[in-house]
C-alpha positions in Angstrom: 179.8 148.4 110.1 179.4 150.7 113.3 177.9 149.3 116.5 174.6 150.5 117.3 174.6 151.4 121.0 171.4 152.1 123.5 172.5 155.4 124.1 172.2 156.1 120.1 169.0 154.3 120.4 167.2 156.6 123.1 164.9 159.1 121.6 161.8 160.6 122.5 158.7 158.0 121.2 156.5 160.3 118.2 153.2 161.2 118.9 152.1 160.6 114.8 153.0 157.1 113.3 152.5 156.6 109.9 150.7 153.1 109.0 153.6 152.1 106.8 156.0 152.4 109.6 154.0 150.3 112.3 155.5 146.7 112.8 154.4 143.8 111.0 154.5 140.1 110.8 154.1 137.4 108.6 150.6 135.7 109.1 151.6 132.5 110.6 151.3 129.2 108.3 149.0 126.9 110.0 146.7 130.0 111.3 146.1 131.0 108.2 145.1 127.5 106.7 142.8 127.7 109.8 141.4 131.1 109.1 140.8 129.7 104.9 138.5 126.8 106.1 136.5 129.3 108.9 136.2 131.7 105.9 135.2 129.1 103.6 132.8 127.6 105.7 131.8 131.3 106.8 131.9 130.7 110.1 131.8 134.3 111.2 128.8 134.4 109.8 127.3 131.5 111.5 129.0 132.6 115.1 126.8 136.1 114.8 123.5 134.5 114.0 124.2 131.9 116.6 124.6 135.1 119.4 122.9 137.5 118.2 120.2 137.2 120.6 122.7 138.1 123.5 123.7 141.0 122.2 121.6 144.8 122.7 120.7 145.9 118.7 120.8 149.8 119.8 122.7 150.3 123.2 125.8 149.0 124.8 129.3 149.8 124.2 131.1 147.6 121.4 132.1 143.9 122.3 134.3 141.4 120.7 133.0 139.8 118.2 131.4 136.0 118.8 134.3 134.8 115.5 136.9 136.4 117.6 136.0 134.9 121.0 135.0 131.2 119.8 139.0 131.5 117.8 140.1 132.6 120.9 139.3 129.7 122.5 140.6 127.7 120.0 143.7 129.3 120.7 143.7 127.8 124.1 144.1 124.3 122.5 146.5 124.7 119.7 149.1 126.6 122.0 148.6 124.7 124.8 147.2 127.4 127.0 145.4 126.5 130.1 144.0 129.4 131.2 142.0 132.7 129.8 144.7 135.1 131.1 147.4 133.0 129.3 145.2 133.1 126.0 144.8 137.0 126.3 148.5 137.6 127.0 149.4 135.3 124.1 146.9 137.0 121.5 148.1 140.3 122.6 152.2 138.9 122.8 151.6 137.8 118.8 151.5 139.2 115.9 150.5 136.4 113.7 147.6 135.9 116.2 146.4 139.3 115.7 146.2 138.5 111.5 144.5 135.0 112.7 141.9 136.8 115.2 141.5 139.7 112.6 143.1 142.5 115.0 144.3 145.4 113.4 147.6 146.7 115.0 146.2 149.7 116.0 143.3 147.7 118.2 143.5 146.7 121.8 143.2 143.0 122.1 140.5 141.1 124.5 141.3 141.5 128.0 140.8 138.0 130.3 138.1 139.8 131.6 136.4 140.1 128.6 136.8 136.7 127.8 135.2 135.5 130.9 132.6 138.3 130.4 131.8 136.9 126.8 131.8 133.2 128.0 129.1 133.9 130.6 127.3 135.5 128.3 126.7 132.7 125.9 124.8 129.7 127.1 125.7 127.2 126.8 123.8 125.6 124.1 125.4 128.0 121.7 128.5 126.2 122.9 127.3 122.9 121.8 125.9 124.5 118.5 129.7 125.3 117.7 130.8 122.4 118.4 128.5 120.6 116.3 129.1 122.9 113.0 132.4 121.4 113.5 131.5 117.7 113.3 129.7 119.4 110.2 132.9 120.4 108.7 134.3 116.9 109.4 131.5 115.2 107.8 131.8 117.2 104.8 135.4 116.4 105.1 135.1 112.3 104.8 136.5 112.2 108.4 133.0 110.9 110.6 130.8 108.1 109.6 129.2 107.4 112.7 129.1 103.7 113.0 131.7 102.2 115.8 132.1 104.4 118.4 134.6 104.1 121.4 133.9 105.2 125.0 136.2 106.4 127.7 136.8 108.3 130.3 139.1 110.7 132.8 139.7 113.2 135.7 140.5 116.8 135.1 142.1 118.3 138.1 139.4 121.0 139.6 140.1 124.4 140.9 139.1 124.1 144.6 141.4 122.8 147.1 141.3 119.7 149.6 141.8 121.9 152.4 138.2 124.0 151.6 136.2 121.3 152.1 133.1 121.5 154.5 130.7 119.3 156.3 127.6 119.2 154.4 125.4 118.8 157.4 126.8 121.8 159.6 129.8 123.8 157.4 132.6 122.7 159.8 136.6 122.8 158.1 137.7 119.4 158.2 140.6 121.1 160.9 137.1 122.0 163.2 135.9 118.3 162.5 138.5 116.5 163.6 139.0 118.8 166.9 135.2 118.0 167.7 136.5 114.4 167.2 139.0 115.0 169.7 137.3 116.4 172.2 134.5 113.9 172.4 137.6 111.0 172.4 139.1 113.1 176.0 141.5 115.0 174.1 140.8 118.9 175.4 143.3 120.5 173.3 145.0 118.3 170.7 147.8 119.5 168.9 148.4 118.9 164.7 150.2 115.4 165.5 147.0 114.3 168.0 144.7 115.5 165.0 146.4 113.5 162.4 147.0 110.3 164.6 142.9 110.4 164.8 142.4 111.0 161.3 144.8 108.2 160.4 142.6 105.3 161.7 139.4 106.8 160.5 137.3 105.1 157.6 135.6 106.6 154.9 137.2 110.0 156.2 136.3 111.5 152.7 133.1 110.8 151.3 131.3 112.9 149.0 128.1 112.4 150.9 129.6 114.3 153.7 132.2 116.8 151.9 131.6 119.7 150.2 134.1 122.4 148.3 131.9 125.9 149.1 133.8 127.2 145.9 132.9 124.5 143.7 129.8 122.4 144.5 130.2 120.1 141.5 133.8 118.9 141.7 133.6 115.5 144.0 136.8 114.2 145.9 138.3 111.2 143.7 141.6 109.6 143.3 143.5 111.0 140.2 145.4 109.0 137.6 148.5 109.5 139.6 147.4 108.1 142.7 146.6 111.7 144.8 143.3 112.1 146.1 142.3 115.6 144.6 138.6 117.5 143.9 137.9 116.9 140.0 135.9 116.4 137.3 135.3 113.6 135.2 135.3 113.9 131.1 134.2 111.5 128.5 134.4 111.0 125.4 132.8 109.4 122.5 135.1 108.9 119.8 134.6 107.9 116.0 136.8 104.5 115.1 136.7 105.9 111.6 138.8 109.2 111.7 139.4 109.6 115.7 137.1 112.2 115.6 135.4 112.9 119.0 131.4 113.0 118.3 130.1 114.0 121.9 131.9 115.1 125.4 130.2 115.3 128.3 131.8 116.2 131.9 129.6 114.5 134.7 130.8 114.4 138.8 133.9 112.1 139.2 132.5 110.3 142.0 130.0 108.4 139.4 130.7 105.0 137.7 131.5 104.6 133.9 128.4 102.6 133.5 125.9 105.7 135.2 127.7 108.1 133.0 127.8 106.3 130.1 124.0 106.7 129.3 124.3 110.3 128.7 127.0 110.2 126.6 126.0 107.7 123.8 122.6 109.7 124.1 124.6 113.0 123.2 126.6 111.0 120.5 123.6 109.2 119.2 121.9 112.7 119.0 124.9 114.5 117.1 125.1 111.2 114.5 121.5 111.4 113.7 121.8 115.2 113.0 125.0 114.8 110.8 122.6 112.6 108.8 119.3 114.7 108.6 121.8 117.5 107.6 123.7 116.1 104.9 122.8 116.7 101.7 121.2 113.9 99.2 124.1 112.0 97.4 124.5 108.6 96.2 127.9 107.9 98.5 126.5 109.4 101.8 129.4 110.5 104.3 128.0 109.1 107.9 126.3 106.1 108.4 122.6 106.1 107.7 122.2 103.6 110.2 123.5 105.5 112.7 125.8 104.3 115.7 125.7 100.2 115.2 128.6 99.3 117.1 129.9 100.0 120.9 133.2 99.7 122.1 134.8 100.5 125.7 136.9 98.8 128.4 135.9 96.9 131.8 134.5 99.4 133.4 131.7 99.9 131.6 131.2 96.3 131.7 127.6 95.4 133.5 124.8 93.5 132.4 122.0 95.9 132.3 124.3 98.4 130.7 124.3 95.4 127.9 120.7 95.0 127.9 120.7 98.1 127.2 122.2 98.8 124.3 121.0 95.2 122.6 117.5 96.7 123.1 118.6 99.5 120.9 120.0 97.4 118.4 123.9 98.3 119.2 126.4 95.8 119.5 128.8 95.9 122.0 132.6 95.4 122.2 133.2 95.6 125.7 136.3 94.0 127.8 134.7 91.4 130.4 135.7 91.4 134.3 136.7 88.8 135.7 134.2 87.7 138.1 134.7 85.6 141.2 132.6 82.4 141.2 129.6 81.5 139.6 127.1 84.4 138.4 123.3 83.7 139.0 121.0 85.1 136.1 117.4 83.9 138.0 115.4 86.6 136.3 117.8 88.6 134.4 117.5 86.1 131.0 118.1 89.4 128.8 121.5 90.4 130.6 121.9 86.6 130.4 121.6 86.7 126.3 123.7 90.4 126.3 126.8 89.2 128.3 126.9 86.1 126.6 126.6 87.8 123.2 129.2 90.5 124.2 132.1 87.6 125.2 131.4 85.9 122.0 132.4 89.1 119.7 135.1 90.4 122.3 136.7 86.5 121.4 136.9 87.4 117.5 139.3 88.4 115.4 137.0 91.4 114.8 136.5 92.0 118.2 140.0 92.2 119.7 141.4 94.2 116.4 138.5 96.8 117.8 139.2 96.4 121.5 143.4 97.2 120.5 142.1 100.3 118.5 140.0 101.5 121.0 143.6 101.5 123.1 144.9 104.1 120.2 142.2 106.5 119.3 140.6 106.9 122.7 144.1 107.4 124.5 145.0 110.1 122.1 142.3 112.4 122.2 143.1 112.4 125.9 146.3 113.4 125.3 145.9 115.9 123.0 143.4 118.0 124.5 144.2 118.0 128.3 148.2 116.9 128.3 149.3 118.9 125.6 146.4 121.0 124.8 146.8 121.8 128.0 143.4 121.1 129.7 144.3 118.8 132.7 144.0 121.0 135.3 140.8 123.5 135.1 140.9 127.1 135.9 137.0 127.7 135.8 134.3 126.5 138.3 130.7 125.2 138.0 129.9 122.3 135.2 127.8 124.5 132.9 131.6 127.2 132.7 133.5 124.2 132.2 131.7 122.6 129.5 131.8 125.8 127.5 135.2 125.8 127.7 135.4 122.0 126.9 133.5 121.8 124.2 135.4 124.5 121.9 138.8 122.7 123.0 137.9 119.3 122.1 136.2 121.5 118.8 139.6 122.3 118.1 141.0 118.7 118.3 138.6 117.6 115.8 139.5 120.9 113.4 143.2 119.6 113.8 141.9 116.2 112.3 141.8 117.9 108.9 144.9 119.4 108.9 146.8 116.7 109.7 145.2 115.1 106.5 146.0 118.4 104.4 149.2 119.8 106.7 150.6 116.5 108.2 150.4 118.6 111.6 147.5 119.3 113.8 148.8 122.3 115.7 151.7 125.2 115.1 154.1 123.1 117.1 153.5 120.0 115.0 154.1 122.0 111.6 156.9 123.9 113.2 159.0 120.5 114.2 157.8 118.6 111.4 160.7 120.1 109.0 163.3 119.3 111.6 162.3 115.8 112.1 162.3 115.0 108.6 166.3 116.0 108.7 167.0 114.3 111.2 165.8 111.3 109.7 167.3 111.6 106.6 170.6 111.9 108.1 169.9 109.0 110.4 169.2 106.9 107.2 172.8 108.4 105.2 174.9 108.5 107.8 177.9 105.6 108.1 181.3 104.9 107.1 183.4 106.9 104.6 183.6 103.9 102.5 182.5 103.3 98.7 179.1 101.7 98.5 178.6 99.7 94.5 175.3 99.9 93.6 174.2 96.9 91.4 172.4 97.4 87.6 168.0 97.0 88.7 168.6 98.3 92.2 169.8 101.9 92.4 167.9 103.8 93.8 165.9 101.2 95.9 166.6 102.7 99.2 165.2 106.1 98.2 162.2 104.2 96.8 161.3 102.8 100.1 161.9 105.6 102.6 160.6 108.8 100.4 156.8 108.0 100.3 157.1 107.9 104.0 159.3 110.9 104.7 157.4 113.1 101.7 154.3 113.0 103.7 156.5 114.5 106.9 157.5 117.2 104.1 157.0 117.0 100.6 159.0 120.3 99.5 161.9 119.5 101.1 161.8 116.1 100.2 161.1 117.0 96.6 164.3 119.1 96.2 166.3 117.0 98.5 165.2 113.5 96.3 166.6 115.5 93.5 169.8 116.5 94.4 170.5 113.1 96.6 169.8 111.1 93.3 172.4 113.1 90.9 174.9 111.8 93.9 174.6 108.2 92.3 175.1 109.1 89.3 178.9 107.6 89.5 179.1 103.7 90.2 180.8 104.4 93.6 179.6 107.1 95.8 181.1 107.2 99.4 177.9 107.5 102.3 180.2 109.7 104.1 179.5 112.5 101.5 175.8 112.5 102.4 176.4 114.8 105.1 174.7 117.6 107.3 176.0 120.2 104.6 174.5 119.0 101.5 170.9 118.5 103.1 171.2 121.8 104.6 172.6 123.3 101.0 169.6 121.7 99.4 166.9 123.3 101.8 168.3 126.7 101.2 
């Protein structure tokens, strides 16, 4: 074989290109078990009804479609992509995302510019509409009834800095500030070290009643997860105890309390439920919960007593971890929040109760973690709640859409499905692997370790499994077999 050398390789490009010549590559697995249910469901179809009213019938130059921007976005979340220029370099670095946006080769793909042009163009009810067709999907899917629903909340990191900030009152930096500060305390012309002596001992030195970002008026100055103080948003989710399916997200100022925030949320959630049920069609075995949301469940800090009045007026019960209080509470006239708190401590006690309150650990943590630690959402690139939200709601869209494919796929995202082959081999040769030394297998038994450890490895990856089951199993055929033989090698030979 002769080595192929750049020199040999230089040549002048051709200015014709047949199509049969052009590059190509295979449509990727998991995108196109995506693009089957969207075309099932005909989502493109319902994507251009939904925006058709923002688009000019007779004038204007050719846009991208609405299917191709909303599957951008969803893009964002099963790459882990951040931002809208890491979405557009990624759609237009992949082939297989061209065959999952429906890009022909010989098309440009979106620009980030026209993917922020596009996402101010849609309100952002449209968002919402998405979002819920979605929950539709689910629904149809078995995967939301509706009933118990967790509560929760968390910071995303906003895109304004610390060192923006203004005074409400007049527009001073906080550098001008703290001069003023200086001057009025006899110091004429205090230097950085002056300046941050005299900020030291101040109190309540950021307050949101007094601080402003100019860039971003609606992220508030909070104290993230990790202990920096930072300008962010707050997100919250209400989450389905059925499936893990997220019915409603709202993002709200981070400076407010989980029990202010928490009455727009359930609203949202308790709108979406009672849609899912006017929408679904008449059958004997109905999918979500005709009673709609019944059951509450969320840690201390939504923990007050009118919040609990609240929701018993409503008929919901509640599930809600108690604070400890110092001393003795006094209910003189607040007999309802009396009859609420009490009733809440009682179910939090049960067995029910704590087996809810240990879930509500699992599902509500994971959605956090999915869309904004590895879907990649932590830190926001946009400004403004109503740009945020747009892009929130398709990403935590997305989550739920990976709900069904881990029930069809085993795997949520390409990642997932791409590891999930590898994992499974290196469990199996975890299991087989110990000393060269013959291993007698008794009449009634044989077999019994396979019989235990497939079902749960088959669901990681049933071909593999299938064929390796198979060949592993013609290994025993002889009374002594040595575990040593069950080697990298002959899993490998049976994959191929």
């Amino acid at each position: 074989m002769g080595m192929g050398t750049r020199r040999r390789r230089q040549r002048q490009e051709q200015i014709w290109i047949a199509q049969q010549e052009l590059a190509k590559g295979p449509a990727h697995p998991f995108y196109q078990r995506v693009n089957e249910l969207l075309e099932e469901k005909k989502f493109d179809e319902f994507a251009e009804k939904e925006c058709a009213k923002f688009y000019a019938e007779t004038m204007g130059r050719p846009s991208v479609a609405p299917g191709i921007y909303f599957r951008l976005l969803l893009v964002g979340y099963f790459e882990g992509i951040d931002s809208e220029r890491g979405i557009a370099w990624r759609a237009a670095d992949s082939l297989g995302l061209r065959k999952f946006l429906r890009i022909r080769i010989d098309e440009q793909t979106p620009d980030h510019s026209t993917i922020s042009r596009t996402r101010r163009l849609i309100d952002l009810e449209t968002h919402r509409k998405v979002f819920f067709w979605i929950l539709e999907v689910l629904r149809d899917q078995g995967l939301v009834k509706g009933k118990t629903v967790g509560i929760d909340a968390t910071t995303l990191e906003a895109n304004a800095a610390m060192r923006s900030i203004v005074r409400r009152d007049g527009g001073e930096s906080y550098e001008e500030f703290l001069k003023g500060l200086a001057r009025e305390s006899g110091i004429e012309t205090p230097t950085r070290e002056d300046l941050a002596r005299l900020d030291r001992t101040r109190k309540n030195k950021a307050s949101n009643d007094d601080w402003v970002n100019p860039h971003d008026e609606d992220a508030r100055i909070t104290k993230m997860k990790d202990g920096r103080t930072h300008l962010a948003h707050k997100a919250e989710h209400a989450v389905d105890f059925e499936s893990g399916a997220v019915l409603a997200v709202t993002l709200q100022g981070a400076d407010q309390g989980d029990t202010t925030t928490v009455v727009e949320t359930l609203a949202q959630a308790g709108e979406n439920v009672a849609e899912l049920i006017r929408t679904e069609e008449p059958s004997p075995k109905p999918k979500a919960n005709l009673e709609g949301i019944e059951e509450v469940v969320g840690d201390k800090g939504y923990h007050s007593g009118e919040t609990l009045a609240t929701l018993q007026s409503v008929e919901v019960r509640t599930y809600i971890s108690e604070k400890k209080q110092l001393g003795t509470r006094h209910w003189e006239g607040k007999a309802e929040q009396q009859r609420a708190t009490y009733a809440n401590r009682r179910r939090i006690q049960g067995t029910y109760g704590k087996q809810l309150l240990r879930k509500r650990g699992e599902l509500l943590e994971r959605s956090f973690a999915h869309c904004y630690d590895t879907g990649g959402m932590r830190r926001t690139h946009l400004r403004g709640h109503a740009n945020i939200l747009k892009r929130l709601l398709i990403h935590v869209g997305a989550f739920n859409l990976s709900l069904i494919f881990r029930s069809l796929l085993g795997s949520g995202t390409p990642r997932e499905l791409r590891n999930r082959e590898s994992a499974a081999l290196f469990l199996i040769l975890w299991l087989f692997h110990g000393p060269s030394r013959p291993v007698r297998l008794k009449s009634g038994v044989k077999f019994s370790l396979f019989d235990q450890i497939c079902p749960k490895i088959e669901r990681l990856c049933p071909r593999f499994m299938q064929q390796s089951i198979k060949f592993h199993k013609s290994s025993f055929s002889s009374p002594a077999v040595s575990t040593g033989e069950l080697d990298a090698v002959s899993c490998l030979s049976t994959w191929q």
